[in-house]
C-alpha positions in Angstrom: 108.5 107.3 97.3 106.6 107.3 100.9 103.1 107.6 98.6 104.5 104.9 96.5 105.1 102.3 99.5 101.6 103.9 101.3 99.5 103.2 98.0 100.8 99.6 98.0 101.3 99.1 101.4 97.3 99.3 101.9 97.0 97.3 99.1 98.2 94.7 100.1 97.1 95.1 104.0 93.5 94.7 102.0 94.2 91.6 100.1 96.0 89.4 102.6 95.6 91.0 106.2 97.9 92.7 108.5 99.7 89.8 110.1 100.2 88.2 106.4 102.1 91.3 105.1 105.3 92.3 105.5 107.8 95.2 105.0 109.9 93.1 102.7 106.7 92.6 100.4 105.7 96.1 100.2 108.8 97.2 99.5 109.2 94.8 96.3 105.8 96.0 95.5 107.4 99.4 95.1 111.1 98.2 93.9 112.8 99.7 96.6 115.2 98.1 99.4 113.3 96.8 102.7 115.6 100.0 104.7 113.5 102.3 102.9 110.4 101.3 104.1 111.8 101.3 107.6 113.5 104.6 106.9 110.2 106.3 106.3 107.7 104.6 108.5 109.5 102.7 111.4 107.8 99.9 112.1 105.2 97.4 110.1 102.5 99.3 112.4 103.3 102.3 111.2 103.2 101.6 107.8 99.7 100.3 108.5 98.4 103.3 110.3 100.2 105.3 107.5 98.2 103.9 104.8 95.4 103.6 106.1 94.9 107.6 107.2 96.1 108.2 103.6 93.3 106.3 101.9 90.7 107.4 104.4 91.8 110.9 103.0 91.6 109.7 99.3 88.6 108.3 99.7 87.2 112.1 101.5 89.0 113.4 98.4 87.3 111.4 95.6 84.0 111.2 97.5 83.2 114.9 99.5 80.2 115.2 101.6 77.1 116.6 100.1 75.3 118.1 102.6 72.8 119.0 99.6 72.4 115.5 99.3 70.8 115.3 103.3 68.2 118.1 102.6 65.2 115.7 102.7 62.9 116.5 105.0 62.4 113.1 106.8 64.5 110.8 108.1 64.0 107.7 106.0 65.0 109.7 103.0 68.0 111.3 104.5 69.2 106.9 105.9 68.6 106.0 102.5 70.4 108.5 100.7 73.5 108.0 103.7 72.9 104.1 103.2 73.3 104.6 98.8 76.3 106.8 99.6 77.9 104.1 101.4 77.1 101.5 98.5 78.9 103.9 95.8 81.5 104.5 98.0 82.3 100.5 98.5 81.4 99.8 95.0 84.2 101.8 93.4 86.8 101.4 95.8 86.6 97.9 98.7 89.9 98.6 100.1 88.6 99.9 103.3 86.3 96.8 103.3 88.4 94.6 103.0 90.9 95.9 105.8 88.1 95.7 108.2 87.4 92.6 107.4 90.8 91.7 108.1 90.6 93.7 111.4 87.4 92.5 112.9 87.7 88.6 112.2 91.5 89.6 114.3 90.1 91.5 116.8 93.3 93.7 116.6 93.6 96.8 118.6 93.9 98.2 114.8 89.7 97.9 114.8 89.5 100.4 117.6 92.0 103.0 115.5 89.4 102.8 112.8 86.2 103.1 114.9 87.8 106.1 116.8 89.4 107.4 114.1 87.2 107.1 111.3 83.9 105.8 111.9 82.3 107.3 114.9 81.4 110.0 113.1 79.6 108.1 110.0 77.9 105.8 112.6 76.6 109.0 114.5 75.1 110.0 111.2 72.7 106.9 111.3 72.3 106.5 114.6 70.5 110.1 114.4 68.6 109.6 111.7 67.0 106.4 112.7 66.5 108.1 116.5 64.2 110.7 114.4 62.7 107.9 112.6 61.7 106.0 115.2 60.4 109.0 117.4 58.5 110.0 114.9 56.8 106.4 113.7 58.1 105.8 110.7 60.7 103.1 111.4 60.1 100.5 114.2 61.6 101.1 117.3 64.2 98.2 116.8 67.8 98.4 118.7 69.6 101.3 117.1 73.0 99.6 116.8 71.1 96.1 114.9 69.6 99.2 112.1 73.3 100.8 111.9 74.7 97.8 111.4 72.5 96.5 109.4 72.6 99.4 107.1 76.3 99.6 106.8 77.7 95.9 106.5 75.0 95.5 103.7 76.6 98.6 102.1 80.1 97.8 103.1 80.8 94.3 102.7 78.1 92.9 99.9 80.3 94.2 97.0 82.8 92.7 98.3 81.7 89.3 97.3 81.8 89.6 93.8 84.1 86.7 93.4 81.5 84.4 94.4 78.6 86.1 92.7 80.2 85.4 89.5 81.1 81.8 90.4 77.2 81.6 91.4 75.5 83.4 89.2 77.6 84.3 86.4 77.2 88.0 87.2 80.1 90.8 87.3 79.1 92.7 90.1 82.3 94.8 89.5 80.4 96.3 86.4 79.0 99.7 86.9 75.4 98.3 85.3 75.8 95.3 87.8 77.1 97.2 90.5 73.5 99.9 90.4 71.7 97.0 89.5 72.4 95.0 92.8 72.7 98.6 94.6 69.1 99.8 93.5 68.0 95.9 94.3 69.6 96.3 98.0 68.3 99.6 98.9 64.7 98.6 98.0 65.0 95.1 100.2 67.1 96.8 103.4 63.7 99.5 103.5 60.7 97.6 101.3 61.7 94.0 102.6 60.7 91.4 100.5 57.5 90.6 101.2 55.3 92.0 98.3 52.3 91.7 101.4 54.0 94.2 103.6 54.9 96.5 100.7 53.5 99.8 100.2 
């Protein structure tokens, strides 16, 4: 029952935000009593920082680290293959998105449980390789934390915006062929750029 009311409980903390959600709602969600979800979790907090830790550990589960993957020998190849991780990663699942979305536009002492909890570590990842980069003259010696983010809200947050892609365009970005298409299309603007003058 606790996975039950964790797997909606996030959910919904995705779709509508943490201040919009409440016990009452998941517990409908589930079909159980409002007591239960207090039974198990406490407090609306705690059901948040519940469900959140348990899809940060899906998401480990369905998506391991390759270390494989991170055996090119220069940096740029190593950020884009970290960058493309994060794409697939976002692609088949925006929950996590979505909540930080929710969390940042907030401001909600929730952000900081995510960034010290979860993210540190993938930002360090970056932050390293683009160090190396610059050092060694193949990316420009821009402010680290403007190529991080950079990187990651592209990855994060543009497959997010499928709704008003296909409103736009006409295009289902939540297609697999879509989703690789804009990916592939991302990936090649974020390190190419667009200008076919500067292109190598």
């Amino acid at each position: 029952m606790a996975k039950q009311l964790l797997q909606a409980a996030v959910q919904a903390f995705a779709e509508r935000g943490f201040d919009a959600v409440s016990t009452a709602e998941v517990s409908r969600m589930v079909g159980v009593t409002q007591p239960m979800v207090h039974h198990y979790f406490k407090s609306k907090e705690n059901l948040w920082l519940a469900s959140v830790h348990e899809h940060m550990r899906d998401l480990d589960r369905r998506f391991p680290r390759d270390h494989a993957e991170l055996s090119e020998t220069d940096p740029v190849s190593r950020l884009k293959v970290l960058t493309r991780r994060l794409f697939l990663m976002s692609a088949k699942d925006p929950t996590l998105s979505k909540i930080v979305i929710h969390e940042s536009l907030a401001r909600s002492p929730r952000l900081s449980v995510l960034i010290d909890r979860y993210f540190k570590r993938g930002y360090g990842e970056f932050e390293r390789e683009i160090e190396k980069g610059i050092e060694q003259g193949v990316l420009p010696a821009l402010p680290i934390y403007s190529v991080v983010v950079t990187l990651v809200v592209s990855a994060t947050l543009t497959l997010c915006m499928d709704a008003m892609v296909l409103e736009v365009y006409g295009v289902d970005t939540t297609q697999p062929d879509r989703q690789l298409e804009l990916i592939d299309s991302m990936i090649d603007i974020l390190f190419n750029g667009l200008d076919r003058r500067t292109r190598p």
